[in-house]
KOLPA-994704 format. One record per residue (C-alpha): y, x, z; residue in three letters; residue number from 1; chain. Coordinates in nm, 4 decimals, m for minus. Layout:
BEGIN
<atom y="Y" x="X" z="Z" r="ala" k="NUM" c="A"/>
...
END
This chain:
BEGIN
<atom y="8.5765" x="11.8820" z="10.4988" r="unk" k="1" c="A"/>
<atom y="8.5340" x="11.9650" z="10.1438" r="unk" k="2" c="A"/>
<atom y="8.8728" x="12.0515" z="9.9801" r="unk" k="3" c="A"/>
<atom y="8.8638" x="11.9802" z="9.5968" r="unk" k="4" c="A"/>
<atom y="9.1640" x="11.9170" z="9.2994" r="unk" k="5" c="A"/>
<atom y="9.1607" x="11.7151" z="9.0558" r="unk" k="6" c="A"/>
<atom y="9.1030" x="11.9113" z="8.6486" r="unk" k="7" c="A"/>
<atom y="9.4409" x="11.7529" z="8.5710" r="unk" k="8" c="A"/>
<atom y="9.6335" x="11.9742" z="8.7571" r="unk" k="9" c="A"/>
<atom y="9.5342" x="12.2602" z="8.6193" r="unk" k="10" c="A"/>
<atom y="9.2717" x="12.5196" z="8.3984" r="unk" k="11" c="A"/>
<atom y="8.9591" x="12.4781" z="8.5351" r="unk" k="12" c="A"/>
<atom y="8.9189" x="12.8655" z="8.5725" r="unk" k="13" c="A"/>
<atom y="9.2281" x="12.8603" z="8.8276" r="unk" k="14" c="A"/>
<atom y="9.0969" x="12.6010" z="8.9757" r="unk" k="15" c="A"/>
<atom y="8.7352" x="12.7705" z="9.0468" r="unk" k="16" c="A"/>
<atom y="8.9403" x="13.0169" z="9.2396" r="unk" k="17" c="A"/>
<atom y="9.1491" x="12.7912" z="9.4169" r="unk" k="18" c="A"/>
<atom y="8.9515" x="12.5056" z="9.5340" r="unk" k="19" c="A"/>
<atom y="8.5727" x="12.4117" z="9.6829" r="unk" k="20" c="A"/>
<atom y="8.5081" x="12.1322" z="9.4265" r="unk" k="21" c="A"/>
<atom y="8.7039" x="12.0225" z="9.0979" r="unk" k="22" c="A"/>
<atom y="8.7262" x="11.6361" z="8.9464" r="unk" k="23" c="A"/>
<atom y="8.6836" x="11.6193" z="8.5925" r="unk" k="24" c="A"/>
<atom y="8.8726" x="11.3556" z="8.4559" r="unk" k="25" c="A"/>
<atom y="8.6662" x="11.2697" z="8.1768" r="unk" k="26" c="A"/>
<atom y="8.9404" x="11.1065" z="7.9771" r="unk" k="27" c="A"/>
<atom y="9.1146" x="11.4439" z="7.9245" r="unk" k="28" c="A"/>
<atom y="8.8224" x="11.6880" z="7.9228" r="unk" k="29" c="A"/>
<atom y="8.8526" x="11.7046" z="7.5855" r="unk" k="30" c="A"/>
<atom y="8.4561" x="11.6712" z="7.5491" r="unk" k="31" c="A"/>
<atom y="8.5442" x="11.3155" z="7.3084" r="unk" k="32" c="A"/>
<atom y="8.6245" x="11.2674" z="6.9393" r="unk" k="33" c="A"/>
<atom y="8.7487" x="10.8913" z="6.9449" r="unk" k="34" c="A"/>
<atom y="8.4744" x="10.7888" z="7.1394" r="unk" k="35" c="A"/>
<atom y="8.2242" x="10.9668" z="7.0450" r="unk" k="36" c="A"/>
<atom y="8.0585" x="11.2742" z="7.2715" r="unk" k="37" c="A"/>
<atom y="8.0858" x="11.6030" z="7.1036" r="unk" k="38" c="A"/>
<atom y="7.7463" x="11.7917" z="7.2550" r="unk" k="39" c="A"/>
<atom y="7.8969" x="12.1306" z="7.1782" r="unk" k="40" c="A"/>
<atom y="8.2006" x="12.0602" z="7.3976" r="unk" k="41" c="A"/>
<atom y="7.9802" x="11.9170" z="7.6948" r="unk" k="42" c="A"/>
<atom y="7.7456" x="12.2293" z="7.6528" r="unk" k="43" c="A"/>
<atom y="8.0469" x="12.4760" z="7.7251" r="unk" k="44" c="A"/>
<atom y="8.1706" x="12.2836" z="8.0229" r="unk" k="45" c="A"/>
<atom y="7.8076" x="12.2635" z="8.1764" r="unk" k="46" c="A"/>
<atom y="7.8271" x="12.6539" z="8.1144" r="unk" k="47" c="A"/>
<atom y="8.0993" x="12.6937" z="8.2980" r="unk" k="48" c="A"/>
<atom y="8.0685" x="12.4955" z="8.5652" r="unk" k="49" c="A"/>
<atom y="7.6706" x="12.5409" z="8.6268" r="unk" k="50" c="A"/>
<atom y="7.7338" x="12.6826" z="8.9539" r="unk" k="51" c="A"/>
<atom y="8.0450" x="12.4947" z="9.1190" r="unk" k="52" c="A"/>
<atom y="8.0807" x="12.1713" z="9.2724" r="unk" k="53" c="A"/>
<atom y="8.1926" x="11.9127" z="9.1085" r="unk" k="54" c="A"/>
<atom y="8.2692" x="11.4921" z="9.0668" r="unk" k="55" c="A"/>
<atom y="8.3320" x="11.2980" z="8.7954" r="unk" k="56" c="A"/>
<atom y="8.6222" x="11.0569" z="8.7177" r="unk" k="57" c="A"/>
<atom y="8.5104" x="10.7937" z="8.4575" r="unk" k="58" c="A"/>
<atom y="8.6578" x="10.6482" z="8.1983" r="unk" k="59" c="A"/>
<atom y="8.9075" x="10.3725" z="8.3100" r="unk" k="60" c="A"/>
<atom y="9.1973" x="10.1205" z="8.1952" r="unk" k="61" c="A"/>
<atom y="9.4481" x="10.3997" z="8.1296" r="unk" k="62" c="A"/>
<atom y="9.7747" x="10.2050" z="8.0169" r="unk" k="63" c="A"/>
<atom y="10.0193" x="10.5515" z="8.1399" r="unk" k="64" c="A"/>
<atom y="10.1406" x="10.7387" z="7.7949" r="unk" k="65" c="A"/>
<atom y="9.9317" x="11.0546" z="7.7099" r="unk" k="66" c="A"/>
<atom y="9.5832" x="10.8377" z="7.8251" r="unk" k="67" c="A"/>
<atom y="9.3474" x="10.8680" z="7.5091" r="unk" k="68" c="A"/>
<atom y="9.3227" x="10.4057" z="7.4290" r="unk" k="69" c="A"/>
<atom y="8.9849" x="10.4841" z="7.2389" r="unk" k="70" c="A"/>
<atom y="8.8384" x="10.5779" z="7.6030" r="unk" k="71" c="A"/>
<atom y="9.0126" x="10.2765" z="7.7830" r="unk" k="72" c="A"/>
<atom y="8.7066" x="10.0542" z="8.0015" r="unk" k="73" c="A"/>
<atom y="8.8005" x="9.7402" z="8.2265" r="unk" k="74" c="A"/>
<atom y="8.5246" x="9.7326" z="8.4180" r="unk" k="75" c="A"/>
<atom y="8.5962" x="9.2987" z="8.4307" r="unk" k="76" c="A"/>
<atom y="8.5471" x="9.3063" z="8.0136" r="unk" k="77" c="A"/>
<atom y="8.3056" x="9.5320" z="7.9254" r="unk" k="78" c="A"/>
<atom y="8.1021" x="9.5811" z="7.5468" r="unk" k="79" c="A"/>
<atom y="7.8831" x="9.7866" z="7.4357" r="unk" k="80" c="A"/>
<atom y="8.1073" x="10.0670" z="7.3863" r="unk" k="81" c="A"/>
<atom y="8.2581" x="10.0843" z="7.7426" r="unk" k="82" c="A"/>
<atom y="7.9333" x="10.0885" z="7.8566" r="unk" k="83" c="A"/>
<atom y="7.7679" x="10.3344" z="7.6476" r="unk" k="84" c="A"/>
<atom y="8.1306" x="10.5333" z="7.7429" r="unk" k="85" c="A"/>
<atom y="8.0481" x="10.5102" z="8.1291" r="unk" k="86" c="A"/>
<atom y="7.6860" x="10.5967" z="8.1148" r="unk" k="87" c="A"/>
<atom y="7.8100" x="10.9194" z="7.9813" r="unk" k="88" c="A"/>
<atom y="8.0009" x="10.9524" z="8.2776" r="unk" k="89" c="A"/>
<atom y="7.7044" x="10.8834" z="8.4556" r="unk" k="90" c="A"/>
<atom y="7.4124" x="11.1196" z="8.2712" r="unk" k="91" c="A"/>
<atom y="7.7336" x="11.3838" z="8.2968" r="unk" k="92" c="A"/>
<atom y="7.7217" x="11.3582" z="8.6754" r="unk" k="93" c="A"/>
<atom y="7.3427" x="11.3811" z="8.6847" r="unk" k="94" c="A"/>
<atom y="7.3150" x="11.7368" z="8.4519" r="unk" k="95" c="A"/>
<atom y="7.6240" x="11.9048" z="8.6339" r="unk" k="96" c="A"/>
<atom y="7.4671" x="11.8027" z="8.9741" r="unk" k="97" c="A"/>
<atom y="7.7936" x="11.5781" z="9.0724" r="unk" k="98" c="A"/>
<atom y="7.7314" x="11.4156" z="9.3903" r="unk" k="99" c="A"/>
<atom y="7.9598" x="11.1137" z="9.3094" r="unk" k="100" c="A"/>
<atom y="8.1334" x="10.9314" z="8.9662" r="unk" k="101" c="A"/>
<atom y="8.4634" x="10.7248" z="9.0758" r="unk" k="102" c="A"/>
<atom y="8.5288" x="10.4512" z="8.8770" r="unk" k="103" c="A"/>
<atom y="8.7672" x="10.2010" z="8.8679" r="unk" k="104" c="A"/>
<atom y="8.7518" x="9.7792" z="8.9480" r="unk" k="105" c="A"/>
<atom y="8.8732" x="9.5988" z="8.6873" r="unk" k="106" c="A"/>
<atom y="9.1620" x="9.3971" z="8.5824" r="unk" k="107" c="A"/>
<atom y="9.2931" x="9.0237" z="8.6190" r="unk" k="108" c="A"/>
<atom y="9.3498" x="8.9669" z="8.2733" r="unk" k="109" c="A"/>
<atom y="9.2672" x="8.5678" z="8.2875" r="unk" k="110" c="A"/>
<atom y="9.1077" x="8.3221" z="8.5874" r="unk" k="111" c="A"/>
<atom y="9.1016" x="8.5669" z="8.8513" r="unk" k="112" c="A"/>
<atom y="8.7599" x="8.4201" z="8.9818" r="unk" k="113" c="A"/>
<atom y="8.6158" x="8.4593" z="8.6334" r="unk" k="114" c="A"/>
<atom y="8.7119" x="8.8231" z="8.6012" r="unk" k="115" c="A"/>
<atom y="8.6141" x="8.9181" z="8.9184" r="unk" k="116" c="A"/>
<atom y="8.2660" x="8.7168" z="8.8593" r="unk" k="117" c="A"/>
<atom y="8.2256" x="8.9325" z="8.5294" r="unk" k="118" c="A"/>
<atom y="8.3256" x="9.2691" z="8.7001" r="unk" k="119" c="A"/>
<atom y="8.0599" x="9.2328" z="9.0044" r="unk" k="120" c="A"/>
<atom y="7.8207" x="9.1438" z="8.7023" r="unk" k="121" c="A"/>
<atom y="7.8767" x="9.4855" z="8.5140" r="unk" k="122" c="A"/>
<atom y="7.9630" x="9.6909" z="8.8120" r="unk" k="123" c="A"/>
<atom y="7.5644" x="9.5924" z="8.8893" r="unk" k="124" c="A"/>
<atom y="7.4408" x="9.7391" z="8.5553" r="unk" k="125" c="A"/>
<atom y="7.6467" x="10.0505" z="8.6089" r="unk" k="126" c="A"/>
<atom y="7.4796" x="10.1314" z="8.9517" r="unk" k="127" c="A"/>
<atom y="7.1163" x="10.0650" z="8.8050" r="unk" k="128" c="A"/>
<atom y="7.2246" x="10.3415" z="8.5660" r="unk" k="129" c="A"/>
<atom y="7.3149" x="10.5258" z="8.8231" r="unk" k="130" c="A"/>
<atom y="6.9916" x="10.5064" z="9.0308" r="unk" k="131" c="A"/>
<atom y="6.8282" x="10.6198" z="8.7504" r="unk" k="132" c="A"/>
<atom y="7.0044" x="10.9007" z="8.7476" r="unk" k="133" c="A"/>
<atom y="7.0563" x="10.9920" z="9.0992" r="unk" k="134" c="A"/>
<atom y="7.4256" x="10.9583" z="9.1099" r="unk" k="135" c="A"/>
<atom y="7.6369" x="10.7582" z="9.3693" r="unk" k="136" c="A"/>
<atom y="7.9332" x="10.5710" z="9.2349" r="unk" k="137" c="A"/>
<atom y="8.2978" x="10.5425" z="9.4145" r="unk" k="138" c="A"/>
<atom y="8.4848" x="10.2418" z="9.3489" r="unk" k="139" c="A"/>
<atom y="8.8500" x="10.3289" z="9.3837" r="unk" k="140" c="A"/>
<atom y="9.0914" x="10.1007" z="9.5560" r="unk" k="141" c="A"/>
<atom y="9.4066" x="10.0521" z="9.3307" r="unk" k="142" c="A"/>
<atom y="9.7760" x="9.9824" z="9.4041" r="unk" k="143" c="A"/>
<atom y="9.8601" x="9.6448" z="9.4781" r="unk" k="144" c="A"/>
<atom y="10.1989" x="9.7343" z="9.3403" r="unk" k="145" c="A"/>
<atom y="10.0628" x="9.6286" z="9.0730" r="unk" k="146" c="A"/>
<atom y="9.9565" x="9.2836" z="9.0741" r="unk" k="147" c="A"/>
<atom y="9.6633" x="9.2830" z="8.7491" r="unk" k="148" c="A"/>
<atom y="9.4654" x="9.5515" z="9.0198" r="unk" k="149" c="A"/>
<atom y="9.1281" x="9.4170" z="9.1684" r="unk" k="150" c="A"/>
<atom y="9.0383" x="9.5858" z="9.4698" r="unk" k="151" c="A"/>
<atom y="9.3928" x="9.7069" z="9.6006" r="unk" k="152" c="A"/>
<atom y="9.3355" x="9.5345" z="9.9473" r="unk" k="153" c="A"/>
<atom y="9.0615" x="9.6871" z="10.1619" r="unk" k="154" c="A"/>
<atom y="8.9172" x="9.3256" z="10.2512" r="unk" k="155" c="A"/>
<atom y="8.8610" x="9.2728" z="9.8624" r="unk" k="156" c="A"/>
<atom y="8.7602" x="9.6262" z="9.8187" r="unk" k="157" c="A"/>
<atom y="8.4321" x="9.5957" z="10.0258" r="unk" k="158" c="A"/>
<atom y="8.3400" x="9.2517" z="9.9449" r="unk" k="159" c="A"/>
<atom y="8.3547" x="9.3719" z="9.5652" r="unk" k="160" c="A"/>
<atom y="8.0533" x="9.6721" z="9.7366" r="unk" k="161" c="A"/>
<atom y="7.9214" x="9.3852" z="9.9063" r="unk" k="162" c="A"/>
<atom y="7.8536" x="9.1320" z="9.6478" r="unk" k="163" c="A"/>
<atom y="7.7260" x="9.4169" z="9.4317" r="unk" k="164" c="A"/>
<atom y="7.4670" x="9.5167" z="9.6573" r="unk" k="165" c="A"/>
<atom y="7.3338" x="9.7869" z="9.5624" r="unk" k="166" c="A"/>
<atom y="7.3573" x="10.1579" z="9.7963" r="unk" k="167" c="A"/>
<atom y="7.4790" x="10.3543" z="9.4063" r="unk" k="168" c="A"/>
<atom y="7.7819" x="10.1553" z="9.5214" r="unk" k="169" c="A"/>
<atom y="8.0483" x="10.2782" z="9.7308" r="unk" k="170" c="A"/>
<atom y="8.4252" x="10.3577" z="9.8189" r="unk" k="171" c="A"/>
<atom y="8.6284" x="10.6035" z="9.6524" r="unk" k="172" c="A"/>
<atom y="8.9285" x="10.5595" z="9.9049" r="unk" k="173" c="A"/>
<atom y="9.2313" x="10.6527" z="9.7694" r="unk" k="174" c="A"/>
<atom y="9.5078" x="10.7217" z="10.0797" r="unk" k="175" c="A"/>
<atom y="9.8132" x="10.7103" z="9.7631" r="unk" k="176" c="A"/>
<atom y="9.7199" x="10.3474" z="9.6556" r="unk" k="177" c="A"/>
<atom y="9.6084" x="10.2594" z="9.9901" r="unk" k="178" c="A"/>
<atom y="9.9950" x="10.3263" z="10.1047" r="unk" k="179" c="A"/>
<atom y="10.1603" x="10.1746" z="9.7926" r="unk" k="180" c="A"/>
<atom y="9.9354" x="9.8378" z="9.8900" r="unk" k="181" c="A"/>
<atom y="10.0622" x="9.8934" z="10.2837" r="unk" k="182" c="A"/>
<atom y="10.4381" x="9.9130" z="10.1774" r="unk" k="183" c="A"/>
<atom y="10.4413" x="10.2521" z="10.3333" r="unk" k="184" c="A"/>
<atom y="10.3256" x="10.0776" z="10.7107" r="unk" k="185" c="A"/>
<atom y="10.1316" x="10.3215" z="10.8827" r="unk" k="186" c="A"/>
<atom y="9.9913" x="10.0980" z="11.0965" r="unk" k="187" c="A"/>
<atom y="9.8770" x="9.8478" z="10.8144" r="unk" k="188" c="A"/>
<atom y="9.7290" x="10.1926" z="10.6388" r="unk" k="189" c="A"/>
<atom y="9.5258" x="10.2941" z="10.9619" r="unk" k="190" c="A"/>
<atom y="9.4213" x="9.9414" z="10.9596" r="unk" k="191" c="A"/>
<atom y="9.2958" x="9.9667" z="10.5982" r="unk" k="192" c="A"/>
<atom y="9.1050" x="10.3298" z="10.6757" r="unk" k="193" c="A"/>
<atom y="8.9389" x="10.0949" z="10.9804" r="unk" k="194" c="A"/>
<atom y="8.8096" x="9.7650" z="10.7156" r="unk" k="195" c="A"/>
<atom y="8.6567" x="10.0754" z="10.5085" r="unk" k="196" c="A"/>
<atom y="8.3834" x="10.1217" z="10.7575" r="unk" k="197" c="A"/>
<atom y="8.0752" x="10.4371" z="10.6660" r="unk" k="198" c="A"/>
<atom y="8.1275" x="10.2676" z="10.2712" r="unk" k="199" c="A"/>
<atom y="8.3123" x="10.5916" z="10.2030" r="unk" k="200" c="A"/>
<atom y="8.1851" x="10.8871" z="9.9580" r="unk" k="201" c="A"/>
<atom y="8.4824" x="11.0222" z="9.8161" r="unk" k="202" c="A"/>
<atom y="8.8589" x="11.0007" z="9.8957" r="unk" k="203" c="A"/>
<atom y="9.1493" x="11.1081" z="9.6785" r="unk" k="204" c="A"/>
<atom y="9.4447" x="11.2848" z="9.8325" r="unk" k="205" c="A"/>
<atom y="9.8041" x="11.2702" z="9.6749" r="unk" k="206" c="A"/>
<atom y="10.1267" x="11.0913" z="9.8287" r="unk" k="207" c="A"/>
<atom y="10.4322" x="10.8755" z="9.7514" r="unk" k="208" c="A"/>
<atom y="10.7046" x="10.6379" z="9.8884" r="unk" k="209" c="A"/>
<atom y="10.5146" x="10.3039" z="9.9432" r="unk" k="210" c="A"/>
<atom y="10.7644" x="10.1738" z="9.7056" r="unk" k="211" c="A"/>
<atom y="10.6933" x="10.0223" z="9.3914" r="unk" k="212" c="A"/>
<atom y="10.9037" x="10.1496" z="9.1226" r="unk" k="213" c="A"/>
<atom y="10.8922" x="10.3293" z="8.7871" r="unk" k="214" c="A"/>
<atom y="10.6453" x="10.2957" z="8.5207" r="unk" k="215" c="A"/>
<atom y="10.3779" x="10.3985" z="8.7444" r="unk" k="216" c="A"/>
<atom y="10.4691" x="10.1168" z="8.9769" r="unk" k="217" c="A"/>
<atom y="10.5193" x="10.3619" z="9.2964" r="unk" k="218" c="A"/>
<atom y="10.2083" x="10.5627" z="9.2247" r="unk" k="219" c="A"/>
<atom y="10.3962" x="10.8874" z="9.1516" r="unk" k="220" c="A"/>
<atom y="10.1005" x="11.1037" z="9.2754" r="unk" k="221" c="A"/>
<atom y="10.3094" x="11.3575" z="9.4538" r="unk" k="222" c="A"/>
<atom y="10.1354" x="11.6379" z="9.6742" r="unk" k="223" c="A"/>
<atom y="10.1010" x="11.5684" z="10.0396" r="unk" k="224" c="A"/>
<atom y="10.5052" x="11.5956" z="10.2012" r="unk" k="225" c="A"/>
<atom y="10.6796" x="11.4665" z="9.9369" r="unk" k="226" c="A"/>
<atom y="10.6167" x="11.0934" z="10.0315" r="unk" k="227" c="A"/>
<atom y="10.5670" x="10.8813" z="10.3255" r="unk" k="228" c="A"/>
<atom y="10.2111" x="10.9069" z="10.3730" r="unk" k="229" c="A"/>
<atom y="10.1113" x="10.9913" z="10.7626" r="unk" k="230" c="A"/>
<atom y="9.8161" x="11.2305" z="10.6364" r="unk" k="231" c="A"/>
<atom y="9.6180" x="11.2230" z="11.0350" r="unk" k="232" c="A"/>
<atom y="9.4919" x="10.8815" z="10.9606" r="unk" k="233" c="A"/>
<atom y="9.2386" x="11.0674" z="10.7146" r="unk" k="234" c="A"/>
<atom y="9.1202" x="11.2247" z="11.0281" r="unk" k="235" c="A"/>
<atom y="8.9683" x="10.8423" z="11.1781" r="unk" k="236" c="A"/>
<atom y="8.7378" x="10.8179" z="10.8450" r="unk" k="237" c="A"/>
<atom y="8.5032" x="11.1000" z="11.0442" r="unk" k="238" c="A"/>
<atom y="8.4056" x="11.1588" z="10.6448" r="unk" k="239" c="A"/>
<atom y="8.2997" x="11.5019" z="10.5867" r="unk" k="240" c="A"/>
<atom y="8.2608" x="11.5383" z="10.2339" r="unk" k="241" c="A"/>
<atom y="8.5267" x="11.5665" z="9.9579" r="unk" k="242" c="A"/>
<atom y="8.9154" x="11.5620" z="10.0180" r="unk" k="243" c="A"/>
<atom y="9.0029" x="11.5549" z="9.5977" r="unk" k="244" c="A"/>
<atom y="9.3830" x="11.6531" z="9.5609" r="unk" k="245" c="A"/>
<atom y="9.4644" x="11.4262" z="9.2931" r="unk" k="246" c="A"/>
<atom y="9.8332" x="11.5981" z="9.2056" r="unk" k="247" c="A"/>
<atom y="9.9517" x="11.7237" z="8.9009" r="unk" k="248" c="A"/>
<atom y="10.0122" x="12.0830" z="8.9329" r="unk" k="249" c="A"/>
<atom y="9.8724" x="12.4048" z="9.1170" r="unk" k="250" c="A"/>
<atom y="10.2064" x="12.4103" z="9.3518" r="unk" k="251" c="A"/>
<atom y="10.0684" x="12.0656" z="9.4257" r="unk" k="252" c="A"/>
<atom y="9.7244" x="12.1474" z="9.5108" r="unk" k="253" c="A"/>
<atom y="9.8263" x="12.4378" z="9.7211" r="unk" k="254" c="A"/>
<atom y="10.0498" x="12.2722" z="9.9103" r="unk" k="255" c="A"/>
<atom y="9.7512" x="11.9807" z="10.0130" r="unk" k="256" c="A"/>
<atom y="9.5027" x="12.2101" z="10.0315" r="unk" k="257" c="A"/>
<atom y="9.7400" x="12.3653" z="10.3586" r="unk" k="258" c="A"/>
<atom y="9.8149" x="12.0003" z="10.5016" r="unk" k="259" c="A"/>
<atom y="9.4970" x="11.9197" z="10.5042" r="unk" k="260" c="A"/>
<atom y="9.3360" x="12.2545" z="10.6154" r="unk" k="261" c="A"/>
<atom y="9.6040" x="12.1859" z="10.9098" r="unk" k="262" c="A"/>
<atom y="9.4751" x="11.8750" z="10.9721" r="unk" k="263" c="A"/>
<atom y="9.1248" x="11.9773" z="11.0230" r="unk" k="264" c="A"/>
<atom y="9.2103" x="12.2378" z="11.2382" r="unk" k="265" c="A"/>
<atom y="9.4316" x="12.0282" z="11.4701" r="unk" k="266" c="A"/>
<atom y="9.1194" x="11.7830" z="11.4695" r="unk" k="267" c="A"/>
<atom y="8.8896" x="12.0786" z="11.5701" r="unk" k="268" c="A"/>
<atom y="9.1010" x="12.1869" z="11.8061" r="unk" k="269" c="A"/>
<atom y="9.1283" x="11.8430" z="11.9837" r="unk" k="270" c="A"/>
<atom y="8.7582" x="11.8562" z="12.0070" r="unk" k="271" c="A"/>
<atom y="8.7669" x="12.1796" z="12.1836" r="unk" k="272" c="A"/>
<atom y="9.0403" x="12.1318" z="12.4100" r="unk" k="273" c="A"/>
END
């Protein structure tokens, strides 16, 4: 296990000395004028981070206050712009040496069938840019508290990675809107971990109620204790890779960087024993 945070929560100098591997959300890396790159502001970040490990977070369909509109993409209604946005994502990924770019599935903005039709057909173009480039890409599963989320059931989530077809495509599981979509079940979410099969490349880490509510609709992105969440079923994913923290503060990030150091140690020690 790989234990990483999430640039949001913090400087990326305190994270360096905190964590194994950082996510840089690209939407607030500061590295965009409107939407256009500024190369002096991507040159000091590849300084910087030349020798850690690092993912990306793309652009996505940020409607929370604070998220920068001019970088908004829907993956299910995408121009010329969103894509140009996302392959900067991707060619990011490839010059940092970032195993893995999470993106998000679109949104049901019309005919459901439609937009999903439309989303399979650019989420295809986005992993042929990312073959090129040697990247993997995590699809994220969303909340299904909110009800304009593709991909928020694990059923849907896969046969989105099915009908795309294309091994630059996998999961980005996220255990937070995984347990917003179970109503807080346990035994629904260990269910969901189980439909996810070896798709996994990346998981996110952060916890809540199961409850929709708020603006956020439930997905309050609390560190690990302050929800529901029943963190062990992580441990049946046998994934070995990246644990991102995706919480908003340090406090946060220490705290789930000790549950799930715990975690891996009670798994090693049931191996032993």
């Amino acid at each position: 296990m790989i234990i990483g945070a999430s640039s949001f929560a913090s400087s990326l100098p305190e994270l360096r000395q905190e964590v194994e591997s950082i996510e840089l959300y690209v939407p607030k890396l500061r590295i965009y004028n409107g939407t256009q790159l500024v190369k002096e502001r991507v040159t000091e970040l590849k300084d910087m981070l030349s020798d850690s490990n690092t993912t990306i977070h793309a652009p996505y369909f940020g409607d929370t206050p604070g998220y920068p509109r001019e970088l908004a993409v829907d993956t299910a209604r995408m121009g010329r712009t969103q894509f140009r946005l996302m392959q900067e994502s991707i060619s990011l990924a490839q010059d940092l040496g970032s195993g893995v770019v999470v993106l998000h599935p679109g949104k049901i903005t019309g005919d459901r069938d439609d937009c999903f039709r439309h989303m399979v057909q650019n989420l295809r173009k986005l992993a042929i840019a990312a073959e090129d480039c040697g990247v993997i890409l995590g699809l994220e599963n969303l909340a299904g508290t909110d009800p304009s989320n593709f991909c928020a059931a694990a059923r849907e989530h896969m046969l989105t990675i099915k009908e795309v077809d294309s091994p630059f495509l996998k999961a980005t599981f996220d255990i937070g809107h995984a347990n917003l979509t179970c109503g807080g079940d346990s035994t629904r979410l260990r269910n969901f971990v189980n439909e996810l099969g070896d798709n996994v490349v990346h998981v996110h880490v952060h916890d809540n109620n199961g409850m929709p509510g708020g603006m956020y609709f439930g997905d309050s992105h609390g560190a690990p204790g302050e929800g529901s969440i029943d963190f062990s079923v992580l441990m049946e994913l046998r994934f070995k890779r990246i644990y991102n923290l995706e919480v908003f503060t340090m406090e946060g990030v220490r705290t789930g960087k000790q549950v799930l150091s715990n975690l891996q140690q009670r798994t090693l020690d049931r191996y032993v024993t």
